[in-house]
C-alpha positions in Angstrom: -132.1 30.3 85.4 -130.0 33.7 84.9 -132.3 36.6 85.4 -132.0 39.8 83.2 -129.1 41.4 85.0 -127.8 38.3 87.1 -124.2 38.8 85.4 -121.8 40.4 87.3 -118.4 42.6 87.1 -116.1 44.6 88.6 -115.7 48.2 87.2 -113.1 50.7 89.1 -113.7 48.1 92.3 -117.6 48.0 92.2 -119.7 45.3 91.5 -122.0 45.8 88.7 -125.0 43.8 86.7 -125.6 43.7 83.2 -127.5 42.0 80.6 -125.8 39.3 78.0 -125.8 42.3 75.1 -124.2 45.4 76.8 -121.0 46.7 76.0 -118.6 47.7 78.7 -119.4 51.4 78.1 -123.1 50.1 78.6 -122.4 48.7 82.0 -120.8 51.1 83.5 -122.8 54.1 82.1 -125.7 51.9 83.8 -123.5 52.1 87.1 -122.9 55.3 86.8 -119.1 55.4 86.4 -118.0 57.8 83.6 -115.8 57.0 80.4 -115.2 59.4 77.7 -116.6 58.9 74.3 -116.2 61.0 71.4 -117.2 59.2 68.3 -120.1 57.0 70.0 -123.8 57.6 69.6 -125.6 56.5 72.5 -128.2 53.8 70.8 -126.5 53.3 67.4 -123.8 50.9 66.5 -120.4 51.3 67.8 -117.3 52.5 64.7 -114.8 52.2 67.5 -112.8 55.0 65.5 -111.6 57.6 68.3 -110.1 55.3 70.9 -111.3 57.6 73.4 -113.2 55.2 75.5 -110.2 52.5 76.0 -109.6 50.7 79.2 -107.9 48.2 80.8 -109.3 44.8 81.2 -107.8 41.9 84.1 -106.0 39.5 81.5 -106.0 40.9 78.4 -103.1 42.0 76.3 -104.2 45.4 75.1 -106.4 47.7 75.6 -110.0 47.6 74.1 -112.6 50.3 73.1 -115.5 50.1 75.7 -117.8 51.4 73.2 -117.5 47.7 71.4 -116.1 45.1 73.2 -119.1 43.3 74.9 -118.6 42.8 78.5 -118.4 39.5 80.1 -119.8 37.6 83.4 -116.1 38.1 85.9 -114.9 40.6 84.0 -112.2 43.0 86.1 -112.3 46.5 84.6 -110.2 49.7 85.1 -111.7 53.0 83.4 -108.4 55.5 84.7 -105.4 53.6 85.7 -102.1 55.5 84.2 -101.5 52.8 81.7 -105.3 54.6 79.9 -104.8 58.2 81.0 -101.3 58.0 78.9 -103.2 56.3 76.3 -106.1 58.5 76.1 -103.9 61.5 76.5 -101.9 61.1 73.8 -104.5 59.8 71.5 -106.7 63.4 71.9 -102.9 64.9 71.2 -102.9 63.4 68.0 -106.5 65.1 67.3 -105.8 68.2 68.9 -102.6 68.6 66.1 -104.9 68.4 63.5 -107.6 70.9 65.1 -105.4 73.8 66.0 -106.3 77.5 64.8 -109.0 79.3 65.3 -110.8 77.2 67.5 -107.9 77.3 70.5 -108.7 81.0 70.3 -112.4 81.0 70.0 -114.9 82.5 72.8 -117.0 79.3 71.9 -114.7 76.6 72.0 -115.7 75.3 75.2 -118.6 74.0 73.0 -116.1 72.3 71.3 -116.0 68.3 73.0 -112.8 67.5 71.8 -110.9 70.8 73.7 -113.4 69.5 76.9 -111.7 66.3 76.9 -108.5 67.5 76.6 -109.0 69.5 79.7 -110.5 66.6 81.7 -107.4 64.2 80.4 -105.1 67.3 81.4 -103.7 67.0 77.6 -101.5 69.3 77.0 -100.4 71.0 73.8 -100.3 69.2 70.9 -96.4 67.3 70.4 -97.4 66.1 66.8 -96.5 68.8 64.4 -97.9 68.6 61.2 -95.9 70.5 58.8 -98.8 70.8 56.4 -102.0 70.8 58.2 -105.1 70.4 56.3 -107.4 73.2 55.0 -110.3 73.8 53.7 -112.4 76.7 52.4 -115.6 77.1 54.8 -118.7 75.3 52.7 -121.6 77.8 52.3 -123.4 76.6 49.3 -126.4 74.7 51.7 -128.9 77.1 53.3 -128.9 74.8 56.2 -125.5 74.1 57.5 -122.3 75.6 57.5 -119.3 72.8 56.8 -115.8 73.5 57.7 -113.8 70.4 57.6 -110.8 72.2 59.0 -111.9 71.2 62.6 -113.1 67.8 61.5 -111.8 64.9 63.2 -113.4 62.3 61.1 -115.1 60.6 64.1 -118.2 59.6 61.6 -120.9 60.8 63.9 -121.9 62.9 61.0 -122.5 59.6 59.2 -124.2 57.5 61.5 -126.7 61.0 62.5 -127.7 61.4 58.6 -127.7 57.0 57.9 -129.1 56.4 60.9 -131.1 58.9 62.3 -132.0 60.9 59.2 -132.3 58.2 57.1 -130.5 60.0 53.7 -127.4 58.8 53.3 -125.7 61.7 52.2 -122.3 61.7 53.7 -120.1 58.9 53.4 -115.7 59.0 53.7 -113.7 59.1 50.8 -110.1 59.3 49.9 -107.8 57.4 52.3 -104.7 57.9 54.6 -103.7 62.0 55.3 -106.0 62.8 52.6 -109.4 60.9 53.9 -112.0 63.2 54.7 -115.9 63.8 54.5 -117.3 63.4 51.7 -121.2 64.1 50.0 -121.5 62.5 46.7 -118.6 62.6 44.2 -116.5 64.7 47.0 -118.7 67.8 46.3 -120.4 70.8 48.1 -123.1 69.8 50.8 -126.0 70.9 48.6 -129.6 71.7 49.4 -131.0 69.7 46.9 -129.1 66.8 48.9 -129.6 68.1 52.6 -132.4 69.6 53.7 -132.6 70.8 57.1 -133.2 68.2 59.2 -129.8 69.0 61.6 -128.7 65.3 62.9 -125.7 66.0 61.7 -125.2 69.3 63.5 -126.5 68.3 66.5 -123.9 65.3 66.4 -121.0 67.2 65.1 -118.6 67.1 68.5 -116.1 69.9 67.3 -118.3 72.7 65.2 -117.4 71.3 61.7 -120.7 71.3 61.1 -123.2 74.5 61.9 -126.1 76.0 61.7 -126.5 78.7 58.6 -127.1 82.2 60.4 -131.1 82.3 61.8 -131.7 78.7 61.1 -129.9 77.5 64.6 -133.4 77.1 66.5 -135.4 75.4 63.9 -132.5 72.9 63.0 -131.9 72.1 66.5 -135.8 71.4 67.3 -136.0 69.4 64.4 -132.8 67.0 64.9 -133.9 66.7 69.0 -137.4 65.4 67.4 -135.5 62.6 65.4 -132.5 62.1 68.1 -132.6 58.6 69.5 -135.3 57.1 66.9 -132.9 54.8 64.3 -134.3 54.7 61.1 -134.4 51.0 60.0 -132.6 50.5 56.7 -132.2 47.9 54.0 -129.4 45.9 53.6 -128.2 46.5 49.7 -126.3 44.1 47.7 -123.1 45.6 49.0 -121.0 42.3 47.8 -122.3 43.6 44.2 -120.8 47.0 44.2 -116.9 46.5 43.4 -118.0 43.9 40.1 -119.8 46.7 39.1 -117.1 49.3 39.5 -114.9 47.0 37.2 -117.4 46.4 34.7 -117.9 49.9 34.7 -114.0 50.9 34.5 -113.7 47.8 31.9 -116.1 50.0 29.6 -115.3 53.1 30.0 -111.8 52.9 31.6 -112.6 55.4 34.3 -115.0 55.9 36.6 -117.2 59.4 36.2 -119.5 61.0 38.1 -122.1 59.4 36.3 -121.0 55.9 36.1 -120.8 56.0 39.7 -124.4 57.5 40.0 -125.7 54.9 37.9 -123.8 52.1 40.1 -125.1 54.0 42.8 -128.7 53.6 41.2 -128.6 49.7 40.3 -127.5 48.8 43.8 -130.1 51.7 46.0 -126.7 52.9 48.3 -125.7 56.3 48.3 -123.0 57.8 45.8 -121.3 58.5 48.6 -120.6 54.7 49.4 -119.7 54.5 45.9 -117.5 57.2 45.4 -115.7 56.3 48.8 -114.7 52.7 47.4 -113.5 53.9 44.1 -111.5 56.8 46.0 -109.9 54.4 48.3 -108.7 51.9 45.6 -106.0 52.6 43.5 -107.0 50.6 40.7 -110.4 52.1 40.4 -109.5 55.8 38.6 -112.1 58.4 38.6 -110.3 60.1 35.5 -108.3 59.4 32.4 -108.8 57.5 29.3 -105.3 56.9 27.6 -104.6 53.8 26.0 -102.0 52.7 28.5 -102.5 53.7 32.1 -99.0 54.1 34.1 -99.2 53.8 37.9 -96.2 55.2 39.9 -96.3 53.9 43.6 -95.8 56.8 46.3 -95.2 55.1 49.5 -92.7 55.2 51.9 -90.3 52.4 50.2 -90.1 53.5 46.8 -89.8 56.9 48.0 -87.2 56.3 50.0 -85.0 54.9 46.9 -85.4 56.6 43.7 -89.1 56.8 43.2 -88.8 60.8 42.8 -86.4 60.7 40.3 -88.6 58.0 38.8 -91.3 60.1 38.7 -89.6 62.6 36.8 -88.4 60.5 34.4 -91.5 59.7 33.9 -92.6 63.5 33.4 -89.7 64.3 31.3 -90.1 61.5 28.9 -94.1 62.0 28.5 -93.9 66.0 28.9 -97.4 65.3 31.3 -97.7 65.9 35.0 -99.3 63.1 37.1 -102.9 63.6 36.6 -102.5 64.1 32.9 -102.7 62.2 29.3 -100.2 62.8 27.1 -100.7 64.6 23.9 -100.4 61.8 21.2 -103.6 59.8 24.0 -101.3 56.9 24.7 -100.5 57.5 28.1 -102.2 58.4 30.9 -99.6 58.9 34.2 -101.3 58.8 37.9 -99.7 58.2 41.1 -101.0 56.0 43.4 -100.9 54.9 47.0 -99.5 51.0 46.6 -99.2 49.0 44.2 -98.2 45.6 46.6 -94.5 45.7 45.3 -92.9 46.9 48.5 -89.9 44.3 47.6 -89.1 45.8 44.0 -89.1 49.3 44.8 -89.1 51.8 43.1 -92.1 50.7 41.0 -94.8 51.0 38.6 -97.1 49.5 36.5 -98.2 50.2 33.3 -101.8 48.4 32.4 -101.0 45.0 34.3 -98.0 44.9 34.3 -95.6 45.2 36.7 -91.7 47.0 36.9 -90.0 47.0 39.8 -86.1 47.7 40.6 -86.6 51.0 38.4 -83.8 53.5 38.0 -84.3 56.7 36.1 -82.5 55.6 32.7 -84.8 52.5 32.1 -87.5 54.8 31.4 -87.3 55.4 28.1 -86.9 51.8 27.1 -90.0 50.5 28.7 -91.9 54.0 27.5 -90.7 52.3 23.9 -92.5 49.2 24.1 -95.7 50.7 23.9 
């Protein structure tokens, strides 16, 4: 009969025990061998988003996340062969390009985790340029915390300190690709009325994204160390429910407002985060107009590259709208959008259901006619 930690293996060349439910990053924390985390709570679920924590198991074809892959009776581990430095190294590069600024000059940023890591990986300065870095105006509306999502890495530990240790649900991620981010409700200001100050999320906050409103540093901090560690168990909603709702809602109303998602939010007991984080990641759920005939214009990389700009402005100079906008007469509404799944007819857009691929600039008109 296997006793509690009667499983063995073999971390950097030592032996090690474990029990049948620990994770690599369990083990060897056990052990006392060191690997980097950045998104990982200690106690909560694992998202596996950072790839901080990768190693190199005997046998297997890639690298994994120790943070989530379970360990296994035999199992041959390496935490800092060069194969993971390079790895790791360039993955808190690709960060560190999007968290430049202020913070490489700041007096503080050594409490910033993701600059410590970079030191103890020896990463150097960032080689992804990002022509158009993102930036945002620092949040001050909540009395409590400071938001400044110009340093934020999206490493969700935000999300798992308010779902999990807070138990509120505010935060959630919306949008998707470059333009994902953090989101609390309908993408709006952190408000009081939705956070009070209970600091989980500041105390988790690895890069200073989130903060402490002047004075209220001490109190904050006492009162997230209180809740630190204590999961708050949560319900399991009728998630399967939520996108035959959206549709049913979009069906009625043909867009999805604020307070359509609020009351989807409602029926099903999630957070209008979750809900506004679906309907922002989908294409074919829109948050906003009502023309009769809704014109999609795909943006990605293979209709760009053809003549999906001159498409586009086709499409503008025919309608006399920008994409966003209804057009005057309120029978056509022109967005673009992300993907529409017709990769092999580009350029191409939809208008309602239907689809037109192969598009040159002069077919405009002529299609725009048969509506």
């Amino acid at each position: 009969m296997l006793t509690l930690f009667s499983r063995k293996a073999v971390i950097d060349g030592r032996t090690v025990r474990f029990r049948k439910e620990m994770t690599i990053l369990d083990a060897a924390r056990q052990a006392g061998i060191e690997i980097p985390t950045l998104c990982h709570i200690q106690g909560h679920l694992p998202t596996g988003v950072c790839r901080v924590c990768v190693v190199e198991v005997q046998g297997a074809r890639t690298l994994v996340g120790a943070c989530h892959t379970p360990i296994e009776d035999g199992m041959v581990i390496r935490t800092r062969t060069p194969k993971v430095m390079a790895v790791r190294r360039g993955v808190i590069e690709l960060m560190l390009s999007a968290h430049t600024g202020e913070c490489v000059n700041d007096p503080n940023a050594d409490a910033c985790r993701l600059h410590n890591l970079a030191s103890d990986c020896e990463a150097g300065a960032p080689l992804f340029g990002i022509p158009h870095p993102r930036s945002y105006p620092v949040e001050a509306e909540n009395p409590y915390v400071l938001r400044d999502l110009s340093k934020c890495i999206m490493c969700r530990r935000c999300i798992v300190a308010c779902n999990e240790i807070a138990g509120k649900s505010v935060l959630g991620i919306g949008y998707r690709g470059f333009e994902t981010k953090i989101i609390s409700g309908c993408d709006g200001a952190l408000t009081a009325a939705e956070c009070e100050h209970c600091g989980a999320c500041i105390e988790h906050c690895p890069t200073g994204a989130l903060s402490a409103a002047d004075g209220l540093a001490p109190h904050i901090i006492a009162a997230s160390k209180s809740t630190a560690g204590k999961p708050v168990p949560k319900t399991e909603p009728g998630r399967a429910r939520l996108l035959p709702l959206l549709k049913q809602e979009l069906a009625a109303h043909g867009a999805l407002s604020a307070e359509r998602m609020e009351k989807v939010a409602g029926d099903l007991n999630i957070s209008v985060s979750d809900v506004f984080g679906v309907s922002s990641f989908y294409a074919f759920l829109p948050r906003e107009g009502n023309g009769a005939h809704r014109i999609r214009v795909c943006r990605c990389v293979p209709c760009h590259l053809k003549e999906g700009p001159s498409v586009i402005e086709a499409l503008k100079n025919a309608l006399g709208i920008e994409p966003g906008e209804a057009s005057p007469d309120g029978r056509f509404f022109l967005e673009q959008v992300s993907c529409i799944g017709a990769c092999d007819q580009a350029p191409a857009m939809l208008i309602n259901d239907t689809l037109y691929g192969n598009l040159k600039p002069g077919h405009i008109p002529e299609i725009l006619k048969a509506y």
